[in-house]
Backbone as JSON, one array per atom type, in Angstrom:
{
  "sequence": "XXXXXXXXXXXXXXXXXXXXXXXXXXXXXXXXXXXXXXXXXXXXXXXXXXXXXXXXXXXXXXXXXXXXXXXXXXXXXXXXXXXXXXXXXXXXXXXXXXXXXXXXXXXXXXXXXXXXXXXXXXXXXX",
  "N": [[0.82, -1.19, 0.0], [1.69, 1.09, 0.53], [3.71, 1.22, -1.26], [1.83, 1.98, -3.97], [1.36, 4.35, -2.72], [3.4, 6.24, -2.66], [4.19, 6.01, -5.08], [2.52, 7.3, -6.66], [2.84, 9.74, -5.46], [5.45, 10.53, -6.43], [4.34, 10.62, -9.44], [2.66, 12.92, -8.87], [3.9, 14.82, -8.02], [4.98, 15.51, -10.54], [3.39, 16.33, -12.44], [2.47, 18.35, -11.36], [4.53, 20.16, -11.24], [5.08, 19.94, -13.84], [2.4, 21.1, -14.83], [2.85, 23.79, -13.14], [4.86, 25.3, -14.93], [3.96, 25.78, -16.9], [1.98, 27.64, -16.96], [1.05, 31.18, -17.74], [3.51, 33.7, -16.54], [5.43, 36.42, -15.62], [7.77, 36.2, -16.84], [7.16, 34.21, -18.56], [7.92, 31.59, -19.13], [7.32, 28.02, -19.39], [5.39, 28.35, -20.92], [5.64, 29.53, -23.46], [6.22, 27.59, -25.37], [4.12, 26.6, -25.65], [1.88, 27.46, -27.86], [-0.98, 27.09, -28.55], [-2.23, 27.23, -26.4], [-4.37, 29.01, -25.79], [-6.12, 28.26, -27.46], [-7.64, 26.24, -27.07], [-8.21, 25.85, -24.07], [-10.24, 27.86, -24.28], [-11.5, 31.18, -24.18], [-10.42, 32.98, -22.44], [-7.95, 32.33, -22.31], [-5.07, 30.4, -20.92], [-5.19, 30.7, -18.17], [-7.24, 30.46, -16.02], [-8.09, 27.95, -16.7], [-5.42, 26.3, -15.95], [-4.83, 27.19, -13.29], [-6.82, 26.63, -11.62], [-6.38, 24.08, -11.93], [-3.96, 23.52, -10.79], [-4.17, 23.89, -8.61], [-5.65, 21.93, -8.11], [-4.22, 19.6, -8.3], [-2.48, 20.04, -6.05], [-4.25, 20.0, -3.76], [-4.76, 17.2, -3.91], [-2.05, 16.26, -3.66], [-1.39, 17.12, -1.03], [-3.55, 15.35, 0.05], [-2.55, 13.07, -0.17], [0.17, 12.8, 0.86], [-0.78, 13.28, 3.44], [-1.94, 10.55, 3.58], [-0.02, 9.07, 3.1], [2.1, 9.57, 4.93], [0.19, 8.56, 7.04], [0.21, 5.43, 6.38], [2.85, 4.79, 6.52], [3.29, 5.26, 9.2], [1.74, 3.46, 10.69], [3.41, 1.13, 9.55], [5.76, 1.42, 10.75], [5.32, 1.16, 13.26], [4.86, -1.85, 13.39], [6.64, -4.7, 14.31], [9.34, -7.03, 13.58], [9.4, -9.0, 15.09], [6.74, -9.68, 15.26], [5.78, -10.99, 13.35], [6.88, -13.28, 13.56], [6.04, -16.56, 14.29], [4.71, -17.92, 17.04], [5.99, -19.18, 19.7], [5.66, -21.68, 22.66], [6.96, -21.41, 25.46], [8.13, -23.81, 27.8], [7.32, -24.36, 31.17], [9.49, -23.82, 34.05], [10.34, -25.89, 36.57], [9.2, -25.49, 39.19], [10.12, -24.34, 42.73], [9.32, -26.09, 45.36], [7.03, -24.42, 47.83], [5.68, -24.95, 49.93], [6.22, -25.69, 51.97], [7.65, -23.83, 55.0], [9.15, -23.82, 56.62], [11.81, -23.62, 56.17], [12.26, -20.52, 55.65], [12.08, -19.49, 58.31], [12.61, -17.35, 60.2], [14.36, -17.25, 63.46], [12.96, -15.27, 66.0], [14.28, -14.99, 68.85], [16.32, -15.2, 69.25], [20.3, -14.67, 69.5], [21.48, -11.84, 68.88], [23.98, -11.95, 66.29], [27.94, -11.49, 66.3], [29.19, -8.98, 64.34], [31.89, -10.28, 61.49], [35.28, -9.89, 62.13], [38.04, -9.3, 60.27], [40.96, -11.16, 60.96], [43.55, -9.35, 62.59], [46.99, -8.7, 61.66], [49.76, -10.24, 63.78], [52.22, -9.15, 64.04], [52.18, -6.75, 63.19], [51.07, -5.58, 65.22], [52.49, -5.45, 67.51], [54.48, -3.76, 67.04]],
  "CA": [[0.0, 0.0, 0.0], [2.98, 2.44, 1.01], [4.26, 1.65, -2.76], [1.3, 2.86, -4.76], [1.11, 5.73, -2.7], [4.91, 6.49, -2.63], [4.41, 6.2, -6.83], [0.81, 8.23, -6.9], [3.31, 10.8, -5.11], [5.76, 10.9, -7.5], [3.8, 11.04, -10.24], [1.88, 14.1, -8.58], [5.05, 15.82, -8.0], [6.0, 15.95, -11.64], [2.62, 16.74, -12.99], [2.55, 19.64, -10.49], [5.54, 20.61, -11.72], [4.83, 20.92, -15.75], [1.79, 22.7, -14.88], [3.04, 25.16, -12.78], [5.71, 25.83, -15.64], [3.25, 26.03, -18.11], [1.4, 28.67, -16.57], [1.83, 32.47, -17.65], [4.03, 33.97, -15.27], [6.38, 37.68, -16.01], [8.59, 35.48, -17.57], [6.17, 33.08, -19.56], [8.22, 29.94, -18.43], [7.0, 26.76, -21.01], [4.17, 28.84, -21.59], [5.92, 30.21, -24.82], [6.37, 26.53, -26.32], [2.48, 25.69, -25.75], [1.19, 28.85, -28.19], [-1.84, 27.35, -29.56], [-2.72, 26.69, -25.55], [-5.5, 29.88, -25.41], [-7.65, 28.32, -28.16], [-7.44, 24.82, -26.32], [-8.51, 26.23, -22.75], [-11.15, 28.48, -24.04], [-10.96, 32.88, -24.76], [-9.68, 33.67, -21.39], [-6.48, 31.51, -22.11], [-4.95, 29.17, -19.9], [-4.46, 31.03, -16.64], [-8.11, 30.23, -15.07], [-8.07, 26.33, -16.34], [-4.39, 25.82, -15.23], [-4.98, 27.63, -11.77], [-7.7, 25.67, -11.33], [-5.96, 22.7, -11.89], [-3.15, 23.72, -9.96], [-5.4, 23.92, -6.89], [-6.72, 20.62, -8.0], [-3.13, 18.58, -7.88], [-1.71, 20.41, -5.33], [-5.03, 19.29, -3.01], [-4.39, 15.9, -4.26], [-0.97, 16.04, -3.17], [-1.74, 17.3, 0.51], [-4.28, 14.97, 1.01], [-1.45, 11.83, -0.59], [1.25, 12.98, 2.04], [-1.27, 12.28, 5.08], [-2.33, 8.87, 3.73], [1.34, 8.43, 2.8], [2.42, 9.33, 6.54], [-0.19, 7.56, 7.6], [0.64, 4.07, 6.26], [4.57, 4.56, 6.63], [2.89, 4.92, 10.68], [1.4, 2.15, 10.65], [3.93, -0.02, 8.95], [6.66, 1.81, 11.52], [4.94, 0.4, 14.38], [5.01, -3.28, 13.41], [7.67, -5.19, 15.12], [9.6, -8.15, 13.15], [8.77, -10.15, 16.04], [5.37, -9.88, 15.6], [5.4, -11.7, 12.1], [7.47, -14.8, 13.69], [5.41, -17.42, 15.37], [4.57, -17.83, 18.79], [6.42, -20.37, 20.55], [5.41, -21.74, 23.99], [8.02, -21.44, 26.09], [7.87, -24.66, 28.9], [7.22, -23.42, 32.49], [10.35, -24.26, 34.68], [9.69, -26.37, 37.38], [8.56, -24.76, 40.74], [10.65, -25.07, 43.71], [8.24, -26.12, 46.58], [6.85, -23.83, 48.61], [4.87, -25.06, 50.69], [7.57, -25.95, 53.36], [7.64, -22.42, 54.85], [9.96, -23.47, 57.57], [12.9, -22.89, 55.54], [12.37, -19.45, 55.78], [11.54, -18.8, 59.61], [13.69, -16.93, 61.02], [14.25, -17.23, 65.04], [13.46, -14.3, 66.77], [14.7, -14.79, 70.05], [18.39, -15.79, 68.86], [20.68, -13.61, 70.1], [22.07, -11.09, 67.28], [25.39, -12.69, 66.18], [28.6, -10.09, 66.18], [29.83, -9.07, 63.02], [32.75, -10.91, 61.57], [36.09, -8.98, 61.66], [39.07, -10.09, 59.91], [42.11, -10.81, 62.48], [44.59, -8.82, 62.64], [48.16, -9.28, 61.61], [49.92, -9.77, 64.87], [53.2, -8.35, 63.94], [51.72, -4.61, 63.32], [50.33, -5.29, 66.47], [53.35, -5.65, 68.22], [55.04, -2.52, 66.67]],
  "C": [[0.87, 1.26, 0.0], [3.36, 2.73, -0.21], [3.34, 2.29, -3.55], [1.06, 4.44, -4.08], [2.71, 6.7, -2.56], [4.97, 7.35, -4.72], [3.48, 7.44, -7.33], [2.09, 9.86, -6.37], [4.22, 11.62, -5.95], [5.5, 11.64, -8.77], [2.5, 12.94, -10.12], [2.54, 15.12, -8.37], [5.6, 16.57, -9.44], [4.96, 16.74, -12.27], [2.41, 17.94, -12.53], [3.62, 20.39, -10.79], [5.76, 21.15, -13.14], [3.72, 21.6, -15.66], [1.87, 23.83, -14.27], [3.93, 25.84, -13.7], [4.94, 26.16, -17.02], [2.11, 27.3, -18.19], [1.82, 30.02, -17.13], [2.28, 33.25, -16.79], [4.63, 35.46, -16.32], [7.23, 36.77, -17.08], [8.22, 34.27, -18.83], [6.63, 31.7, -19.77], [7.91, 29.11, -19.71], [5.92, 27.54, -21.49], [4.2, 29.5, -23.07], [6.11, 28.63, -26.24], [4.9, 25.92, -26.67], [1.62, 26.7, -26.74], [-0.14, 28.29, -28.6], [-2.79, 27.09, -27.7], [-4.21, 27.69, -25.39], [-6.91, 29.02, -26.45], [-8.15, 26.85, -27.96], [-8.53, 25.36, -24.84], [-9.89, 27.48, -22.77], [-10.72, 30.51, -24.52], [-9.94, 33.74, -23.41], [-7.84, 33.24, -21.45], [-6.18, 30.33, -21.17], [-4.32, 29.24, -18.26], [-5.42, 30.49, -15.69], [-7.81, 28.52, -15.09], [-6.71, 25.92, -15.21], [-4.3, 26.09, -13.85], [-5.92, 26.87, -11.15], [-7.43, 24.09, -11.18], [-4.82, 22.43, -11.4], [-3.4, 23.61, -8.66], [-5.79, 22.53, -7.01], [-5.24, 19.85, -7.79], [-2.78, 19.07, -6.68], [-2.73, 20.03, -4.1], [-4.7, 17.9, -2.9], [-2.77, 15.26, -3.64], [-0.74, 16.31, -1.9], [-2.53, 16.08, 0.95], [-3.11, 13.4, 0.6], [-0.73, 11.99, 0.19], [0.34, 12.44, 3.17], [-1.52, 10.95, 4.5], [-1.22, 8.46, 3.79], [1.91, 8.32, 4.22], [2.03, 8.45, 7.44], [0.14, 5.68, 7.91], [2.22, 4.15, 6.8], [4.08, 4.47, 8.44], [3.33, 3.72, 10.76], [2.26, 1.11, 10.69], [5.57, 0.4, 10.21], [6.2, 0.93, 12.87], [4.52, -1.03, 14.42], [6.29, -3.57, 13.98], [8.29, -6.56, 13.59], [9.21, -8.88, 13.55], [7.28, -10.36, 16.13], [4.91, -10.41, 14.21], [6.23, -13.29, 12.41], [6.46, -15.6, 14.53], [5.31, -17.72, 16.48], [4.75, -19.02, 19.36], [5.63, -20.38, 21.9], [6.72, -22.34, 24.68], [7.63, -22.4, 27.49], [7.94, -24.08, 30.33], [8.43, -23.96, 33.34], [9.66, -24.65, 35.69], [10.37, -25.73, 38.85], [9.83, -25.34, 41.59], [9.41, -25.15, 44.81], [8.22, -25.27, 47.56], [5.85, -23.85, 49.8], [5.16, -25.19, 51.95], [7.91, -24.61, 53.9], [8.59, -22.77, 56.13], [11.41, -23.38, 57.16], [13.34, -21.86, 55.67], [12.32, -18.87, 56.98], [12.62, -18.57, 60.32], [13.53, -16.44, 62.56], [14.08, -15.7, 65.66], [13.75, -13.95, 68.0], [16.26, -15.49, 70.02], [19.1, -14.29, 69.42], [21.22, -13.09, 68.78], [24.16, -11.47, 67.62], [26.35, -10.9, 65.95], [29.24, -10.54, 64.73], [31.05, -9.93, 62.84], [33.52, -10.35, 61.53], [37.21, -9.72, 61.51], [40.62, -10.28, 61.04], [43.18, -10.68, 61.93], [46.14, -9.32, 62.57], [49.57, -8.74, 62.82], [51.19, -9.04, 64.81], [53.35, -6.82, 63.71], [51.62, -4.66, 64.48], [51.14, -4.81, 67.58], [54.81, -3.96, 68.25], [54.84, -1.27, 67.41]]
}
């Protein structure tokens, strides 16, 4: 979907592009290679059709960028991992807990003293 509207964009870029050059401007741009364009487009010439139809791609091409953003979204927020298959991963087996005296800790023990490493008696002696 991203590609035809990637291509639709393209193609709306270029067409937007020869008719804005074909337009009469100060400078008359391609508009000097198209001469027979006034009796084609009517008595006014070809400033109302082409403006008109300048407005009409250039809509066309605003509203092609949001769909285009849109999908590239979309397709941004897929994962790889979410096109690989879904394993079941085996449950490891439990340690028993039901035995809760493992854990009970005495509270009328007396509080043990820290351990401190012993001293090397020859500093001691110094």
């Amino acid at each position: 979907m991203t590609t035809t509207f990637f291509v639709v964009q393209i193609v709306l870029a270029v067409l937007i592009t020869i008719v804005v050059l074909l337009q009469k401007s100060s400078s008359i741009g391609l508009g000097a290679y198209s001469g027979s364009n006034e009796s084609v487009f009517g008595a006014k010439g070809p400033a109302g059709f082409l403006a008109k139809f300048t407005m009409f791609l250039g809509l066309l091409f605003v509203l092609n960028t949001i769909a285009l953003s849109y999908a590239y979204n979309k397709q941004s927020q897929k994962s790889i991992l979410d096109s690989l298959p879904s394993t079941q991963v085996p449950n490891a087996p439990q340690a028993a807990t039901s035995d809760s005296s493992a854990f009970v800790v005495d509270e009328n023990a007396a509080p043990t003293a820290p351990l401190v490493a012993p001293s090397d008696s020859s500093e001691a002696n110094k």
